[in-house]
N, C-alpha and C positions, 0 to 999 in steps of 0.2 A: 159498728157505728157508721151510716152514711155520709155522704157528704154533705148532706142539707144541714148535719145535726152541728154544724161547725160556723160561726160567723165570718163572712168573706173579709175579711180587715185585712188589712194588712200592716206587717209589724216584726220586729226582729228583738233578739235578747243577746247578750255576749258572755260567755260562760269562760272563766281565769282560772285556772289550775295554781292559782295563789290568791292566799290573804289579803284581804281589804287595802291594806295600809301599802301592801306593795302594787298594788293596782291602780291605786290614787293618781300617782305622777305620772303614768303614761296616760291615763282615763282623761286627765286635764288637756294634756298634747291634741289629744283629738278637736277640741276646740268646739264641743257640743255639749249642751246641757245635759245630763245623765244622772239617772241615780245611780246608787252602788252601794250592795248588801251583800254579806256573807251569804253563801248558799251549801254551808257543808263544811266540814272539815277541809283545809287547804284549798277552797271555792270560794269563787264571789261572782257575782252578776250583775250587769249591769242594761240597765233600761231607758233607752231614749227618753227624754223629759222634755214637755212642754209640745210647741208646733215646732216639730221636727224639720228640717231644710230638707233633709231629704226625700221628705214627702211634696217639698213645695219646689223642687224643682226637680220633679216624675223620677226620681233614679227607684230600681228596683232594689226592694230590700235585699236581693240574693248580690248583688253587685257591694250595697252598702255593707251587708256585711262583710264579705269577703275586704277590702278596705280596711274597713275598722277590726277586724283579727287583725290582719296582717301588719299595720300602727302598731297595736298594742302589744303584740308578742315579736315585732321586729330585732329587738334589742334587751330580750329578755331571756330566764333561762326558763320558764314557763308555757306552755302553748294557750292558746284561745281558741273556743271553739264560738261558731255565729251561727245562730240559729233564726230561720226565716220561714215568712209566710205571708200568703198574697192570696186573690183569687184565683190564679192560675197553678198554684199547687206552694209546695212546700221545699225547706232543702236543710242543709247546713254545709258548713265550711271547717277547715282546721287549719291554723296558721302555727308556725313555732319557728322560732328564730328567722334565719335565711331564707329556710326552704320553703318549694313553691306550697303555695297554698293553693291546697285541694278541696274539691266538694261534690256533696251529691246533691241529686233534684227527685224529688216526686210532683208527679204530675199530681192536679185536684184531684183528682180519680183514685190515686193512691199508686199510681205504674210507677216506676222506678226509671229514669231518666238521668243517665251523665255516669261518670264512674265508678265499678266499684271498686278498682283500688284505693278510693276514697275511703273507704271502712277501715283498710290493711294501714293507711296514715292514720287515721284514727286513733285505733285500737295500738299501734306503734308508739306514739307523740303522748298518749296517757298514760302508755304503759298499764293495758287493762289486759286480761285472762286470753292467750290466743287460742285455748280452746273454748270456752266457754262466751265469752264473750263473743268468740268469732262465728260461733253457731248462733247467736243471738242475732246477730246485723244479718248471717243467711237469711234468716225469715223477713226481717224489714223489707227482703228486695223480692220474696217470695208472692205468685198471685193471691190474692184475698182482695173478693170482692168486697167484704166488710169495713172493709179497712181504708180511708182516705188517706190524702196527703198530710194531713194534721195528726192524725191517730199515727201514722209511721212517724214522725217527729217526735209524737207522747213514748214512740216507744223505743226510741232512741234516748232519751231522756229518761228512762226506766234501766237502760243498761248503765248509763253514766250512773245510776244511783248505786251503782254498786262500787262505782272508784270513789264514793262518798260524795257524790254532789245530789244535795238537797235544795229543793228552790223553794224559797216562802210559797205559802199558799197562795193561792191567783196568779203567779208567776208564770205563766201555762203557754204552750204554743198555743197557736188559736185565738187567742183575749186580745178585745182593741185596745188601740191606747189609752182608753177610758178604766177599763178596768184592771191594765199593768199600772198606771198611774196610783190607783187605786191601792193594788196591791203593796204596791212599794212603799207607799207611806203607810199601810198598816205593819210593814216589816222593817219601820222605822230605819229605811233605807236613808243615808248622807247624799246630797244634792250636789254634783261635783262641776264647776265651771271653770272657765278659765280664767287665771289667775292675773292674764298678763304674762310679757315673758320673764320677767325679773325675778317675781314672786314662783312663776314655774319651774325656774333655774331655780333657785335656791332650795324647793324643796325637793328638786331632783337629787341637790348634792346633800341635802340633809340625810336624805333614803342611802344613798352611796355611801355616807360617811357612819352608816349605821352597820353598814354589812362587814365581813368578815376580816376585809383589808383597810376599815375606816379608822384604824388607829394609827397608822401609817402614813395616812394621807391629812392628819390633822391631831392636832394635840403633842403631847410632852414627846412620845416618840418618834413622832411625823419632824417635829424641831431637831431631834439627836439624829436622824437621819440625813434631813436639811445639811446639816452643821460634817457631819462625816461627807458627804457628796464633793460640797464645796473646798473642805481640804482635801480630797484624795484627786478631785478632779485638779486643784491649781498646783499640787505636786505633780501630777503626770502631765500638764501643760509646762511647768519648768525642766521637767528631766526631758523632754519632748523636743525643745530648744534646737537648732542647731548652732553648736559651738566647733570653734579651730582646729579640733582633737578627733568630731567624731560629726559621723552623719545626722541628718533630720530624721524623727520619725514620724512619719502620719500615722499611723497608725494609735500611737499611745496621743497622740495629739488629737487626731478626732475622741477617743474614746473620754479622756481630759473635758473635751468640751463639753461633752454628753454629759457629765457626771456636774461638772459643774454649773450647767444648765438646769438641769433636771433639781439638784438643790435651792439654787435659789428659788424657783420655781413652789419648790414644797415648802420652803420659807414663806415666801412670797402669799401662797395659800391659806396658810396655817394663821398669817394675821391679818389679811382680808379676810375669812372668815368671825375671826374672833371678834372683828371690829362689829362686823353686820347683825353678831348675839349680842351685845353690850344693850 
């Protein structure tokens, strides 16, 4: 396929290595209109919505996305990949936690331009086939005149389908915002804005209190643990004391205040929350 056969737009998608519902509250963070649809097992995608800012104040979509991964997967255990395209060529990025986020570029022409330990992140951060896979991204970076910057993007997006990401149809590297817009609302994609910070706080902590340690942090066990903190911390601030007989400890006296800090606290939590579901 040539480069002519490709519309010059330009335009980016963001690909989560988790479920919709977890994706939600960082997608809001970002502070831009998006939609956001499953793309697969354990995937979801999300699409600029409406007049995008970052087309209206020139940033490059290789720049934008790189940004927007790097948000989204900052504080998450999931990575994001950012997939872009312009008239000057093509690329993606990969963000996952701390680390630096990486990316490749293809020229319009379809050359390979910027790193390739960018595949080796890749293929790492997804935990995709290092042999198979890894012979796969060889060829992306191999010449083929046939081949644009857009078509090596299609075929990057061909190897993700094997870590099970699937993107509604018209989802496509290449397609303007006309017809990702398009697409989205025929994949009956949710429309995610920002909430505000209140309402963004809150459903942060709604997502938090859903995960593995949210019984802890709220409800009948979050209160028995509350309730234990608070006595063991003001017994080791009493035994702590110094009295006529014997020395001070700091030691059991900071650890006291820690405990009984950290209690009230998850007291504290448990019915500030409770009030804000009434």
């Amino acid at each position: 396929m040539s480069a002519t056969d490709h519309g010059r737009t330009a335009g980016l998608l963001l690909l989560c290595r988790a479920e919709p519902d977890r994706v939600r509250p960082c997608a809001q963070f970002l502070r831009e209109p998006l939609f956001l649809a499953p793309a697969g097992e354990d995937w979801s995608v999300l699409v600029p919505a409406g007049e995008e800012s970052w087309r209206e104040t020139g940033a490059r979509p290789a720049v934008v996305a790189a940004e927007w991964a790097h948000a989204l997967a900052a504080a998450e255990p999931w990575p994001a990949v950012g997939l872009w395209w312009d008239e000057e060529g093509a690329g993606f990025v990969v963000a996952a936690g701390f680390r630096r986020t990486v990316g490749h570029t293809w020229l319009a022409d379809g050359s390979p331009l910027g790193e390739e330990s960018a595949f080796t992140a890749l293929r790492a951060r997804l935990g995709l086939d290092p042999v198979l896979d890894a012979a796969a991204f060889d060829r992306l970076v191999e010449p083929d005149p046939d081949a644009d910057g857009t078509d090596r993007l299609l075929g990057l997006v061909a190897v993700l389908s094997r870590a099970g990401l699937h993107l509604p149809a018209g989802l496509a590297p290449g397609a303007g915002p006309g017809a990702l817009h398009a697409a989205a609302g025929a994949a009956a994609a949710e429309q995610v804005q920002w909430p505000g910070w209140r309402a963004a706080l809150g459903e942060g902590l709604t997502e938090a209190e859903r995960g593995p340690l949210g019984r802890w942090i709220r409800g009948p066990r979050a209160r028995v643990l509350g309730a234990v903190e608070i006595a063991a911390g003001t017994s080791l601030l009493a035994s702590a004391r110094r009295g006529p007989a014997r020395p001070a400890r700091p030691g059991r006296a900071v650890l006291g205040a820690l405990l009984l800090a950290d209690g009230v606290l998850t007291l504290a939590y448990d019915a500030y929350r409770s009030r804000g579901a009434r």
